[in-house]
PyMOL commands that place a pseudoatom at each C-alpha (Angstrom):
pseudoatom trace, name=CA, resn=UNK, resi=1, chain=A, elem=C, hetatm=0, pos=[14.793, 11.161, 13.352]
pseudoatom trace, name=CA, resn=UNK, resi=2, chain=A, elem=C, hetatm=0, pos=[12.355, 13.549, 11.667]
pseudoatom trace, name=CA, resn=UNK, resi=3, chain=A, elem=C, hetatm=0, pos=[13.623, 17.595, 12.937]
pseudoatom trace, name=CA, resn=UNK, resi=4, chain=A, elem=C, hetatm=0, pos=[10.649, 20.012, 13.599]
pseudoatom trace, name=CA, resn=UNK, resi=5, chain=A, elem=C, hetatm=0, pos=[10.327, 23.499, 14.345]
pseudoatom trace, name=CA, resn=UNK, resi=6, chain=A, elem=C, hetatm=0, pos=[12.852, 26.429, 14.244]
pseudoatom trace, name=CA, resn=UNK, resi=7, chain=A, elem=C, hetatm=0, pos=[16.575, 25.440, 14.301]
pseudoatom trace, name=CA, resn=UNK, resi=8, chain=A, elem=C, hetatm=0, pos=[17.961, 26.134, 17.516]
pseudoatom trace, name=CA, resn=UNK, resi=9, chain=A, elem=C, hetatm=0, pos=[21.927, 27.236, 18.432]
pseudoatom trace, name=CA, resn=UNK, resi=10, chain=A, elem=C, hetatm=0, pos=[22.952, 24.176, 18.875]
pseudoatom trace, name=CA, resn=UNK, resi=11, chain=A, elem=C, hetatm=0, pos=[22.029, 22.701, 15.665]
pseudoatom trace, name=CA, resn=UNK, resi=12, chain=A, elem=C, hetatm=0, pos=[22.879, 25.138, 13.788]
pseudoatom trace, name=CA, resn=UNK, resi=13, chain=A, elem=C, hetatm=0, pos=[26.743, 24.840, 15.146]
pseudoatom trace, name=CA, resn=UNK, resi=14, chain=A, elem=C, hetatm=0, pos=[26.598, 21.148, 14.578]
pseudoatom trace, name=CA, resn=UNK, resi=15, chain=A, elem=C, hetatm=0, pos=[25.043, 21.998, 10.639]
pseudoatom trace, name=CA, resn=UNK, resi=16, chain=A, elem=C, hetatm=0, pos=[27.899, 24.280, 10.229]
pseudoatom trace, name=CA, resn=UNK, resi=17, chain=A, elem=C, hetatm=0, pos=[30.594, 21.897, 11.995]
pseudoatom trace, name=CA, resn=UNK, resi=18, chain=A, elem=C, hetatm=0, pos=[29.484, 19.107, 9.677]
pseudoatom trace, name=CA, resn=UNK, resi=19, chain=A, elem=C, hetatm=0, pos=[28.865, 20.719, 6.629]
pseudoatom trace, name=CA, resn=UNK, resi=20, chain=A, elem=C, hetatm=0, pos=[32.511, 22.291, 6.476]
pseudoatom trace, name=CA, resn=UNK, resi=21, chain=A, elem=C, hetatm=0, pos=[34.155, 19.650, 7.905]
pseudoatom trace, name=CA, resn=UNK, resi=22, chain=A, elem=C, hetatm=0, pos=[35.563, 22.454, 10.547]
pseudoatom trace, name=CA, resn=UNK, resi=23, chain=A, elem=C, hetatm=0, pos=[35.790, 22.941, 13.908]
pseudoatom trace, name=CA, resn=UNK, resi=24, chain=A, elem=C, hetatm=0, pos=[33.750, 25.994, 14.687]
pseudoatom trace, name=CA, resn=UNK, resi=25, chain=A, elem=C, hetatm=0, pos=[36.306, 29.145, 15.111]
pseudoatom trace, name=CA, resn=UNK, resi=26, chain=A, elem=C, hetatm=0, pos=[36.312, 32.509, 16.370]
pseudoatom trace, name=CA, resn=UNK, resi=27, chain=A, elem=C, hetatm=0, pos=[33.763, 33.969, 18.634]
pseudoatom trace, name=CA, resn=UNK, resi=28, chain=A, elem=C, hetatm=0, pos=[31.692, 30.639, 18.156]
pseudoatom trace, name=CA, resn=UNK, resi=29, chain=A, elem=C, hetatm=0, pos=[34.483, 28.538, 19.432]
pseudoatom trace, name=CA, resn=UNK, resi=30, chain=A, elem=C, hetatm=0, pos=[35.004, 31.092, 22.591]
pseudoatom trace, name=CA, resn=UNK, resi=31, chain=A, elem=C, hetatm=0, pos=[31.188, 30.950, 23.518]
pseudoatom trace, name=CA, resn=UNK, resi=32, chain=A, elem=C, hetatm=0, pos=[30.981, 27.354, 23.643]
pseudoatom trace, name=CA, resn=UNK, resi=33, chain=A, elem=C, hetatm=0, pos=[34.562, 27.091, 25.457]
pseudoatom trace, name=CA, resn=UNK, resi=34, chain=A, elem=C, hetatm=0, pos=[32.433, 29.346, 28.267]
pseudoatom trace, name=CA, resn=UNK, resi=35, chain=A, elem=C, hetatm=0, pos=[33.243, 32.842, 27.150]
pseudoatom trace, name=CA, resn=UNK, resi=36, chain=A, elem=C, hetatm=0, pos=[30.119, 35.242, 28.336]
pseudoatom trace, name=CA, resn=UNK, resi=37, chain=A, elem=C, hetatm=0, pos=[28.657, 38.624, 26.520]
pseudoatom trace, name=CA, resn=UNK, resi=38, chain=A, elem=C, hetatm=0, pos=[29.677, 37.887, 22.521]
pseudoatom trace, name=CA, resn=UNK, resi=39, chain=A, elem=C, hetatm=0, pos=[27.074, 35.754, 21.331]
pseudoatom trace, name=CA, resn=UNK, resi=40, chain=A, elem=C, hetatm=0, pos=[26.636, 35.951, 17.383]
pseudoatom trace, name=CA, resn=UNK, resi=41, chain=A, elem=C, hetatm=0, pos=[23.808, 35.474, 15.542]
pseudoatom trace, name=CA, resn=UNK, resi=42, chain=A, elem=C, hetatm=0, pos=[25.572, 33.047, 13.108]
pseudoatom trace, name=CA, resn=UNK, resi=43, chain=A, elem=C, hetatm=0, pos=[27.787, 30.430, 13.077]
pseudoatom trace, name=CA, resn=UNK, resi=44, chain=A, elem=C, hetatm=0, pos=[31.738, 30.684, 12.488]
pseudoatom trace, name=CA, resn=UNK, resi=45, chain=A, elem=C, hetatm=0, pos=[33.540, 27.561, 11.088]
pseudoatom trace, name=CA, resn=UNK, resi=46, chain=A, elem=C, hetatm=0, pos=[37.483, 27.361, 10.319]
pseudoatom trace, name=CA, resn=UNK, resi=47, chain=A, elem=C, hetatm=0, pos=[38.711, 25.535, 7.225]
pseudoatom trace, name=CA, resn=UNK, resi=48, chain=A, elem=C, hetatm=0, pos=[42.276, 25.499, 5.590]
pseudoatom trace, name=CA, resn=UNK, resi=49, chain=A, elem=C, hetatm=0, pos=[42.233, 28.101, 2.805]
pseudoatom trace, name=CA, resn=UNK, resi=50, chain=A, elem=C, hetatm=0, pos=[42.586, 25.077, -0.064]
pseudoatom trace, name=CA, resn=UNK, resi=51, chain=A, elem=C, hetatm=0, pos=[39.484, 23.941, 0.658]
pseudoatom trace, name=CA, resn=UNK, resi=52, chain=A, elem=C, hetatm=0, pos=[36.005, 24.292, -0.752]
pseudoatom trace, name=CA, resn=UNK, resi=53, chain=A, elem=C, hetatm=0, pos=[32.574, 23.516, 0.757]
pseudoatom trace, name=CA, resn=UNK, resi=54, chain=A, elem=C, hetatm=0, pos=[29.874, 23.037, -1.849]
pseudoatom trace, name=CA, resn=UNK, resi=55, chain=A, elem=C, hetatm=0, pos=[26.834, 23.002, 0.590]
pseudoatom trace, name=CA, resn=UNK, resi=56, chain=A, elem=C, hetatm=0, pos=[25.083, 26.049, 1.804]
pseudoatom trace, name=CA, resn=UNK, resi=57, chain=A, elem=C, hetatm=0, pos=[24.874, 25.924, 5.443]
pseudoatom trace, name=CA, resn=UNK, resi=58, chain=A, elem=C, hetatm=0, pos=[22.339, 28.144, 7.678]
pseudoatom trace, name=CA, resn=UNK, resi=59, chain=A, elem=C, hetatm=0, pos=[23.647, 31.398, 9.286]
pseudoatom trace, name=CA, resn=UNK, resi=60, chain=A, elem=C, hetatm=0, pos=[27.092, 30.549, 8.881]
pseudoatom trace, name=CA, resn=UNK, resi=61, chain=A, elem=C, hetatm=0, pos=[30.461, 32.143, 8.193]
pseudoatom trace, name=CA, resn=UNK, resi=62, chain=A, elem=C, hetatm=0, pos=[33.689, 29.803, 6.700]
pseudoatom trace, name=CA, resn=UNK, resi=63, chain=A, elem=C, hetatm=0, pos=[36.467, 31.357, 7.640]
pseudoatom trace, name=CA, resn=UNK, resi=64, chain=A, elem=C, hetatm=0, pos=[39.703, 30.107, 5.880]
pseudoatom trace, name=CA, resn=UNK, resi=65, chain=A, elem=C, hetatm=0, pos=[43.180, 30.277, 7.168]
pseudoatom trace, name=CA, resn=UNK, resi=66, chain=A, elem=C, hetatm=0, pos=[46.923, 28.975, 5.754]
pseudoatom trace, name=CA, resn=UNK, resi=67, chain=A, elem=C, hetatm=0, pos=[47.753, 27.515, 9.029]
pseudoatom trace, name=CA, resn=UNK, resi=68, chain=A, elem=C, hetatm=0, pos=[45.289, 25.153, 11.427]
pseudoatom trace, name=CA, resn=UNK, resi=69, chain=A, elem=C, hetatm=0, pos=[47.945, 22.641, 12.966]
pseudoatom trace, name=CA, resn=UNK, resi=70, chain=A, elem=C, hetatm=0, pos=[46.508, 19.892, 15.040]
pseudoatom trace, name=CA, resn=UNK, resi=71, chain=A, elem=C, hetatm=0, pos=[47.198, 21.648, 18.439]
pseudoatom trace, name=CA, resn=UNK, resi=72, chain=A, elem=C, hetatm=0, pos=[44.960, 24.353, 17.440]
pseudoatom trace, name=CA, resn=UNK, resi=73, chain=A, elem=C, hetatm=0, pos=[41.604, 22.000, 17.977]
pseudoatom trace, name=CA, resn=UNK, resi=74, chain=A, elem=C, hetatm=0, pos=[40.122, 20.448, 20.577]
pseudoatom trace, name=CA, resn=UNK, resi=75, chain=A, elem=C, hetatm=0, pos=[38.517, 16.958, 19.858]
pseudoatom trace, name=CA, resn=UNK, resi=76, chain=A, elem=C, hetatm=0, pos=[35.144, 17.923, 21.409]
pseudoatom trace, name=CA, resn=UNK, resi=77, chain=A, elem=C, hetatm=0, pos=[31.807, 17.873, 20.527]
pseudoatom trace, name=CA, resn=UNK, resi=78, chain=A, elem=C, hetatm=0, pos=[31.344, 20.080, 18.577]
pseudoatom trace, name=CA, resn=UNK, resi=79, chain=A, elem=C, hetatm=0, pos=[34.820, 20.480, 17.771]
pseudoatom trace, name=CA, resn=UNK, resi=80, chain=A, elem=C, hetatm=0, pos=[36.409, 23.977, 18.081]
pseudoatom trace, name=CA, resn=UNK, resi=81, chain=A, elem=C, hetatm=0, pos=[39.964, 25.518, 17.911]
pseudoatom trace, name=CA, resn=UNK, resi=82, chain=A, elem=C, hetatm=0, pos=[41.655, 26.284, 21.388]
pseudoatom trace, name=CA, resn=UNK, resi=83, chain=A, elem=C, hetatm=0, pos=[40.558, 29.012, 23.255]
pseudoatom trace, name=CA, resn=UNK, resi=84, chain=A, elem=C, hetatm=0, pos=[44.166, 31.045, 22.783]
pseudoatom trace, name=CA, resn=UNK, resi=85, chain=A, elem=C, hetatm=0, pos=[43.326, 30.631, 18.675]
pseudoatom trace, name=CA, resn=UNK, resi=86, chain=A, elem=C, hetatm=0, pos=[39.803, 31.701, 19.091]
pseudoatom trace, name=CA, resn=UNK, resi=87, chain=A, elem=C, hetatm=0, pos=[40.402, 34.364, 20.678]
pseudoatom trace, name=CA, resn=UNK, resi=88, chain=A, elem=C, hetatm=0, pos=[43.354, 35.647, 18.339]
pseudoatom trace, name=CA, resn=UNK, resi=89, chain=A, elem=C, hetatm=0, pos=[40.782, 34.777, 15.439]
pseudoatom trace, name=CA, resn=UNK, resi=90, chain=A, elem=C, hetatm=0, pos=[37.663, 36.689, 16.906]
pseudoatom trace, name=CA, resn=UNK, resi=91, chain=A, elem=C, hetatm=0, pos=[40.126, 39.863, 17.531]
pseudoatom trace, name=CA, resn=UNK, resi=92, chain=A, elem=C, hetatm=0, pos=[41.192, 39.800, 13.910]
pseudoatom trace, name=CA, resn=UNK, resi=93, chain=A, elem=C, hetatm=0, pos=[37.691, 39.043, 12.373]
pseudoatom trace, name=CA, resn=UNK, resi=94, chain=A, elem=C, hetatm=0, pos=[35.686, 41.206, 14.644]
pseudoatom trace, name=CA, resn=UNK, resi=95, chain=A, elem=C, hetatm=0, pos=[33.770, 44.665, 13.451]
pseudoatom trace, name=CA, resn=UNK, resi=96, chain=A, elem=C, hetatm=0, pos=[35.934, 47.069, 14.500]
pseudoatom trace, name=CA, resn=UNK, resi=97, chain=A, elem=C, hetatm=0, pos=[38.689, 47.445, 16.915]
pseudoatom trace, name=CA, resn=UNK, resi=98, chain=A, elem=C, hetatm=0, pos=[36.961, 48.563, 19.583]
pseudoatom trace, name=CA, resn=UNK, resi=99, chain=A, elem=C, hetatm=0, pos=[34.882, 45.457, 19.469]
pseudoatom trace, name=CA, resn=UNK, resi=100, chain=A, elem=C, hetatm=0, pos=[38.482, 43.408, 19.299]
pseudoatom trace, name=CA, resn=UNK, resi=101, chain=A, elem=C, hetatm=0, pos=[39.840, 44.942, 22.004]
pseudoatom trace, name=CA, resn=UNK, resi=102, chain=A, elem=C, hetatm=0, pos=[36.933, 44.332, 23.941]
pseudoatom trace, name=CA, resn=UNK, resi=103, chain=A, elem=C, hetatm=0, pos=[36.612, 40.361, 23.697]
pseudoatom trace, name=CA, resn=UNK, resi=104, chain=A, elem=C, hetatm=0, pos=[40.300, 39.833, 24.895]
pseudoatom trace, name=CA, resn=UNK, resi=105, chain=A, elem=C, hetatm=0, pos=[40.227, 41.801, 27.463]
pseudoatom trace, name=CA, resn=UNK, resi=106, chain=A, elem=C, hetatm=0, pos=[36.983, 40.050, 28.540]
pseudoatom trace, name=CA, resn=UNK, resi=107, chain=A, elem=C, hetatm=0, pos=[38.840, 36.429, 27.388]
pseudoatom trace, name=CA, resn=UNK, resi=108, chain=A, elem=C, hetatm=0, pos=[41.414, 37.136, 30.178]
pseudoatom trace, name=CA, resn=UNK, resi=109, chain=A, elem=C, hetatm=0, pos=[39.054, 38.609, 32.667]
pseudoatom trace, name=CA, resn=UNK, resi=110, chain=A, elem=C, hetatm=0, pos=[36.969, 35.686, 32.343]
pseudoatom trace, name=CA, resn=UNK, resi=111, chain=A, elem=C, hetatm=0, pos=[40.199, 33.540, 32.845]
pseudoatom trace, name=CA, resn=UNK, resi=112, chain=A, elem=C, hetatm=0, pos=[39.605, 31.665, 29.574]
pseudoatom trace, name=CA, resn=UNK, resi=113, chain=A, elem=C, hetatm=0, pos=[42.992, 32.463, 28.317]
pseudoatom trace, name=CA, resn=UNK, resi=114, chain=A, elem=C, hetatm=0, pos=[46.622, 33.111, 29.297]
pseudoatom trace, name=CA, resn=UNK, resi=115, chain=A, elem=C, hetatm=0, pos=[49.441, 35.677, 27.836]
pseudoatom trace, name=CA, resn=UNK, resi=116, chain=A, elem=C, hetatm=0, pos=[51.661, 32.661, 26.965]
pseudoatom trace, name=CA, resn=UNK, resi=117, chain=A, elem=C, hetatm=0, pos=[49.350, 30.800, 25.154]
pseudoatom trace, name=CA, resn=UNK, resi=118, chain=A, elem=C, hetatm=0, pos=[48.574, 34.026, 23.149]
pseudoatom trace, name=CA, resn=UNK, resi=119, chain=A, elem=C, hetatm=0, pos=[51.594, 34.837, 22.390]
pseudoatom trace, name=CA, resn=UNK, resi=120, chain=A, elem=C, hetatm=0, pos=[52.053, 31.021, 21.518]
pseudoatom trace, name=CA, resn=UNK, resi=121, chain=A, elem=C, hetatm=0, pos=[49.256, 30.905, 18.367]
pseudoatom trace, name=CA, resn=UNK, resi=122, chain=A, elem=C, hetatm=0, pos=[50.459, 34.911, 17.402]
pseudoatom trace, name=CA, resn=UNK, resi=123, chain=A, elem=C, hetatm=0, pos=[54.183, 33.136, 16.850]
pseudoatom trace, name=CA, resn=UNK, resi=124, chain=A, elem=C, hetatm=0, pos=[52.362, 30.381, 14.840]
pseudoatom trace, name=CA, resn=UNK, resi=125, chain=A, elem=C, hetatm=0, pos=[50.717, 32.406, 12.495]
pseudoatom trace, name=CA, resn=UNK, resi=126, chain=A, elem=C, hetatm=0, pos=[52.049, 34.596, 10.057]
pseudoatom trace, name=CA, resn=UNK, resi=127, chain=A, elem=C, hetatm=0, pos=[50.126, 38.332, 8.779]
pseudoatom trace, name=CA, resn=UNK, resi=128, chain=A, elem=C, hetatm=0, pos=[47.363, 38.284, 11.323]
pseudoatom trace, name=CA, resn=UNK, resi=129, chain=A, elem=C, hetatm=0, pos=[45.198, 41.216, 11.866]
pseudoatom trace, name=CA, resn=UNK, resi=130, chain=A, elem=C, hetatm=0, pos=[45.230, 43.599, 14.541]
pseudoatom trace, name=CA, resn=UNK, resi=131, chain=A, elem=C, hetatm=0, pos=[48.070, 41.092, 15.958]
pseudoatom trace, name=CA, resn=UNK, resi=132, chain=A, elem=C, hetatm=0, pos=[49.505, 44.615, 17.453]
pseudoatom trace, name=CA, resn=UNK, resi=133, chain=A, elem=C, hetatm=0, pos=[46.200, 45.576, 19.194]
pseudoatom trace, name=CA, resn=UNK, resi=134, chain=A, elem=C, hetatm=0, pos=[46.157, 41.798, 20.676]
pseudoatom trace, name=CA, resn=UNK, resi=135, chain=A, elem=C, hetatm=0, pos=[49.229, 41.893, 22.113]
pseudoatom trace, name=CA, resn=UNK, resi=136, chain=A, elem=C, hetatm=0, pos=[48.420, 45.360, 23.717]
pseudoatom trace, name=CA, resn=UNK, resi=137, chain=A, elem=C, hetatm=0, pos=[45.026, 44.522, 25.209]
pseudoatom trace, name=CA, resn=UNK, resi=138, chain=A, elem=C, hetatm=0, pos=[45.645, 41.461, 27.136]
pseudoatom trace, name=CA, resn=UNK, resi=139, chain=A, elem=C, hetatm=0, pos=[48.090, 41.074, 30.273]
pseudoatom trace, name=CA, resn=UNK, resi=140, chain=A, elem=C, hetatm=0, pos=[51.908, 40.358, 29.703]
pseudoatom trace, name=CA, resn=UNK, resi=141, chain=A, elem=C, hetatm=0, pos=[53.560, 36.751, 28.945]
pseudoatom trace, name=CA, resn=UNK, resi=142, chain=A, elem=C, hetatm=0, pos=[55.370, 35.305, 31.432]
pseudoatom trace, name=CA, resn=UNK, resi=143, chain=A, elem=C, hetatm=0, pos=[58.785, 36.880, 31.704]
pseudoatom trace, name=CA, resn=UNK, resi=144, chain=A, elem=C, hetatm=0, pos=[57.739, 39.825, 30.196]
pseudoatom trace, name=CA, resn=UNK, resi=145, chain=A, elem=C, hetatm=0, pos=[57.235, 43.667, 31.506]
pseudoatom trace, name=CA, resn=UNK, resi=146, chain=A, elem=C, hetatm=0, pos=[53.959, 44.866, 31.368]
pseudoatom trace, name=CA, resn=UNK, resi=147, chain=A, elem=C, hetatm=0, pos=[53.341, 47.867, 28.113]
pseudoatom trace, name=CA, resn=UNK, resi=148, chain=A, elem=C, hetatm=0, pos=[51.523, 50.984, 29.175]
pseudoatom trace, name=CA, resn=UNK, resi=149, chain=A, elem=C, hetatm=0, pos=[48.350, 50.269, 27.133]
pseudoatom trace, name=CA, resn=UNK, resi=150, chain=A, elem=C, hetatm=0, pos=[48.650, 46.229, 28.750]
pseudoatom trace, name=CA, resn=UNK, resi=151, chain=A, elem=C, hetatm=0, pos=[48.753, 47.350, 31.771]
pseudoatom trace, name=CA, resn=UNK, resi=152, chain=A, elem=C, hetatm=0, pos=[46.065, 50.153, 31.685]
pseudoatom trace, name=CA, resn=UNK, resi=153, chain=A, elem=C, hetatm=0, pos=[43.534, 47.578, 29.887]
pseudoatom trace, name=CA, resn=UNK, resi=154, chain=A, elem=C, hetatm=0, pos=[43.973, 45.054, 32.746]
pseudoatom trace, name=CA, resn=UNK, resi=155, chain=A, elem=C, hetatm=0, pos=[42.214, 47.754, 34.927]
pseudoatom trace, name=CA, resn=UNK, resi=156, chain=A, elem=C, hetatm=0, pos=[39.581, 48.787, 32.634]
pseudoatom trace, name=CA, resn=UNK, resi=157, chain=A, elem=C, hetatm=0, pos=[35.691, 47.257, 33.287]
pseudoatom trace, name=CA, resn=UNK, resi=158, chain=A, elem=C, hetatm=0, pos=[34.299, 46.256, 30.448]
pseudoatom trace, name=CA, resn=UNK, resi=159, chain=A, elem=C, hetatm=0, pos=[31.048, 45.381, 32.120]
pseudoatom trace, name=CA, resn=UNK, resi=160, chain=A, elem=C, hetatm=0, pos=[28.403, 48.097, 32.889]
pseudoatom trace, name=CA, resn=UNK, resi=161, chain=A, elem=C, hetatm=0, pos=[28.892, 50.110, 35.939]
pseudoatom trace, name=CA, resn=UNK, resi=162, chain=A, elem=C, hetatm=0, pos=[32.295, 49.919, 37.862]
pseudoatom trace, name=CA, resn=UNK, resi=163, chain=A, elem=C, hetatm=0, pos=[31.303, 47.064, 40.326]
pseudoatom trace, name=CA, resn=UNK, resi=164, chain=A, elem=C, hetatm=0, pos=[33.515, 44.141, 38.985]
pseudoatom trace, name=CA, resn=UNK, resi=165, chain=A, elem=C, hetatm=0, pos=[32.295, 41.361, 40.300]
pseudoatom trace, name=CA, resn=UNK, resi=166, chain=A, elem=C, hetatm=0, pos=[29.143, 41.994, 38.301]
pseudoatom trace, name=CA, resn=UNK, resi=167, chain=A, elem=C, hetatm=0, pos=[31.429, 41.097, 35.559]
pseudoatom trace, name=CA, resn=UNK, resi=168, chain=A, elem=C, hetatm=0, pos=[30.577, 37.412, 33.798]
pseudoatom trace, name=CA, resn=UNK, resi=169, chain=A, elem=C, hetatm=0, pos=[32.842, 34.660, 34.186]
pseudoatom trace, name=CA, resn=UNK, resi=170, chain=A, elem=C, hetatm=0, pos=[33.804, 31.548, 32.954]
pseudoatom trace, name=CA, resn=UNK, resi=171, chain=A, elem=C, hetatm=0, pos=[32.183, 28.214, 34.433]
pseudoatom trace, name=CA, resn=UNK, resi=172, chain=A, elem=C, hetatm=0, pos=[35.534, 26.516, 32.388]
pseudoatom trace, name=CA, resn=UNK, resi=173, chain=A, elem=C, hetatm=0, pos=[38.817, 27.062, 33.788]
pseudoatom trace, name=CA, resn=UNK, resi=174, chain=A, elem=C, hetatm=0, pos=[41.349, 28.594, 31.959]
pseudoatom trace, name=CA, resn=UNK, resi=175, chain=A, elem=C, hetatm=0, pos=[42.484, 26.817, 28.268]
pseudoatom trace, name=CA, resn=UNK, resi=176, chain=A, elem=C, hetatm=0, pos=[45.614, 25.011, 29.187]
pseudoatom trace, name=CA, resn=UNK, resi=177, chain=A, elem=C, hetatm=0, pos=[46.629, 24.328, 25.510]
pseudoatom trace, name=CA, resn=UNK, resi=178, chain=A, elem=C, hetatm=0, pos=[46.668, 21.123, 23.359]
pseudoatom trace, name=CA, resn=UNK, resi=179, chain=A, elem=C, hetatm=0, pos=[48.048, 19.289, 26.456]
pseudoatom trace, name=CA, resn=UNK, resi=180, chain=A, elem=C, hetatm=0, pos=[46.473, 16.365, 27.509]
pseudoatom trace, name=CA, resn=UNK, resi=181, chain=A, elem=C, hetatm=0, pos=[43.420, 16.541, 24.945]
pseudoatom trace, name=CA, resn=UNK, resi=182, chain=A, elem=C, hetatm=0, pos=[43.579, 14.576, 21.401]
pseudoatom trace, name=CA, resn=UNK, resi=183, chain=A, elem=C, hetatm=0, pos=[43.576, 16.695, 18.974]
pseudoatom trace, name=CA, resn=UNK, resi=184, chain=A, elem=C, hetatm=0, pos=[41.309, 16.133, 15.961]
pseudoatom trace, name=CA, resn=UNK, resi=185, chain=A, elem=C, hetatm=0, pos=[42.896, 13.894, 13.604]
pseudoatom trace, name=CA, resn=UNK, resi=186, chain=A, elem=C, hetatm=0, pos=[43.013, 13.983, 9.808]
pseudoatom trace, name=CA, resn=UNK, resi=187, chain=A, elem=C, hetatm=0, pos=[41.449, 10.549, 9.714]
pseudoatom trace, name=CA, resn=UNK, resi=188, chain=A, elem=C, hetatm=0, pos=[38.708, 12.216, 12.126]
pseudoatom trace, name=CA, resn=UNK, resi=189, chain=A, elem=C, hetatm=0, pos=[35.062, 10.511, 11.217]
pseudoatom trace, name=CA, resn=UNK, resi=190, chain=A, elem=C, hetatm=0, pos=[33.198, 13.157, 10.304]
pseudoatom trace, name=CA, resn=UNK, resi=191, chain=A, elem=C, hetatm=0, pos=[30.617, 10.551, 9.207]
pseudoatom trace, name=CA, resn=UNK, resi=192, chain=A, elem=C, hetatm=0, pos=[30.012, 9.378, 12.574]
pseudoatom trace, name=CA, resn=UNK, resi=193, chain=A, elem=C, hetatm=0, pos=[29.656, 12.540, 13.993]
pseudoatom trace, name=CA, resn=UNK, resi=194, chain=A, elem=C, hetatm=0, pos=[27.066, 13.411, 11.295]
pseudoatom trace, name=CA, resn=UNK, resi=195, chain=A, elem=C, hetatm=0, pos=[25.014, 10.494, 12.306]
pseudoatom trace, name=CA, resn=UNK, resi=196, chain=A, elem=C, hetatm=0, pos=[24.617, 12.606, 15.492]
pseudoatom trace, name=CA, resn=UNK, resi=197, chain=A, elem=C, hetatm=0, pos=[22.417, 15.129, 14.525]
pseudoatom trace, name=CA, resn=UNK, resi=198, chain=A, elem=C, hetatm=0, pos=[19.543, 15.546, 12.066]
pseudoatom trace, name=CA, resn=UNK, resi=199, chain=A, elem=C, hetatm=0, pos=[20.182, 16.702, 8.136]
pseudoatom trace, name=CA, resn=UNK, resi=200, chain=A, elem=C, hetatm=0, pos=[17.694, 20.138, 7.595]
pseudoatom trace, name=CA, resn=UNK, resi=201, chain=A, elem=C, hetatm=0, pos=[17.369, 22.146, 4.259]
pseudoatom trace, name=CA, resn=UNK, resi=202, chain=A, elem=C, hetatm=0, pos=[19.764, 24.930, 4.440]
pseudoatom trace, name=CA, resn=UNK, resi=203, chain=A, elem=C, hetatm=0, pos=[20.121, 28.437, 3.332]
pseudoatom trace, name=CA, resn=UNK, resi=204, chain=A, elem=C, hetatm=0, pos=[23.040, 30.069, 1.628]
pseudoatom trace, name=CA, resn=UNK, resi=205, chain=A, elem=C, hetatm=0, pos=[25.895, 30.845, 4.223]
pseudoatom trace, name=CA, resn=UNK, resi=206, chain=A, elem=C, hetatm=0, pos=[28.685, 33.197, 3.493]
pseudoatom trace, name=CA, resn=UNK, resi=207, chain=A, elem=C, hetatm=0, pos=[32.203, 32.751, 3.365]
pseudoatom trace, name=CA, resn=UNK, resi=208, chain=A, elem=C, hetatm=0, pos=[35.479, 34.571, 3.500]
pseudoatom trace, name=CA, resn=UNK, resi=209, chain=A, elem=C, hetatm=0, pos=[39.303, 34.795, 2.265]
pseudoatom trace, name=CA, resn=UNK, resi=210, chain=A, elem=C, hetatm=0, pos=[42.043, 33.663, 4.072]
pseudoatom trace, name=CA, resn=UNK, resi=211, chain=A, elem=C, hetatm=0, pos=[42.356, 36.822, 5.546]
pseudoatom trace, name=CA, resn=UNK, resi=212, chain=A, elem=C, hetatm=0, pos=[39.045, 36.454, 7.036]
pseudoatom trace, name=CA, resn=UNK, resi=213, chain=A, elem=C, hetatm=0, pos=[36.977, 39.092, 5.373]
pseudoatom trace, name=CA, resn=UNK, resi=214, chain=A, elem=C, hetatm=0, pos=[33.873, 38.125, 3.759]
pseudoatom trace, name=CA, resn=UNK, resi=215, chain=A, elem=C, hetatm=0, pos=[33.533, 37.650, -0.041]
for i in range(1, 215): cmd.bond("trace and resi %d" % i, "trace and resi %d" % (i + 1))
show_as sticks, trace
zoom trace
């Protein structure tokens, strides 16, 4: 089927998703797991850092990393990494840190994310980014005491005003981990997800380093 007109959000995650052969990552991954307030103009995609995509793809960031085991994506459409590792990406990729700090503590007040699972992906991966600041600006782990600045940011409001429940929340209950989903496989058909949407002319995209910054 023919496409016409402008390319929307949707499609252009599903051009980026297909094009990389990633799940999308980062802040793109949180808003369509139900995360409210950090919409991007482009798309981010996560591939492993070996890899090399030849097409350009529209508005769209590859993001490469060393480590993307199984129970780090979610077998959705499209597919995306777990909240907990979209979160901990979008921290490490975002602006500035005042920007990083911002979308976890809005990940936990939205309830899309839990300390445990957190601290989970941070033990997974190795020379993260602002992994410090993370730690600091959502609530404690099970089992463990709440920091000064952990518990101080878990009374902040991050929303205009100081009325909380103006505050947006998730629709999606919290991410509860791999557990019970299927993970995207290697043997995943990317084919037959491609014969989903429509193929479109596309601009250059840009792409980054494993440590996520943009080359």
């Amino acid at each position: 089927m023919a496409m016409t007109g402008p390319i929307g959000v949707p499609q252009r995650r599903w051009m980026g998703v297909l094009g990389s052969r990633g799940p999308l990552a980062a802040f793109s991954a949180l808003e369509v797991l139900g995360l409210k307030g950090y919409a991007k103009s482009y798309t981010e995609v996560l591939i492993t850092a070996e890899r090399r995509v030849r097409a350009a793809l529209p508005e769209t960031v590859i993001r490469r990393t060393a480590t993307l085991p199984r129970e780090d994506v979610l077998q959705r459409l499209p597919p995306s990494t777990v909240a907990a590792r979209s979160l901990v990406d979008a921290a490490q990729w975002a602006r500035d840190d005042a920007e990083a700090t911002a979308v976890v503590a809005a990940a936990f007040q939205q309830r899309l994310v839990s300390g445990d699972e957190v601290l989970g992906v941070l033990g997974r991966l190795r020379g993260v980014r602002r992994e410090a600041l993370i730690q600091q600006a959502g609530p404690p782990a099970a089992g463990r005491p709440a920091r000064g600045g952990l518990a101080s940011l878990l009374t902040l409001d991050t929303c205009a005003g100081s009325d909380r429940s103006k505050c947006p929340r998730s629709t999606r209950r919290a991410e509860k981990g791999a557990a019970g989903r299927r993970p995207l496989s290697d043997g995943q058909d990317w084919n037959r997800l491609r014969g989903s949407v429509t193929s479109t002319p596309c601009s250059l995209s840009r792409s980054t380093r494993p440590d996520g910054e943009a080359s």
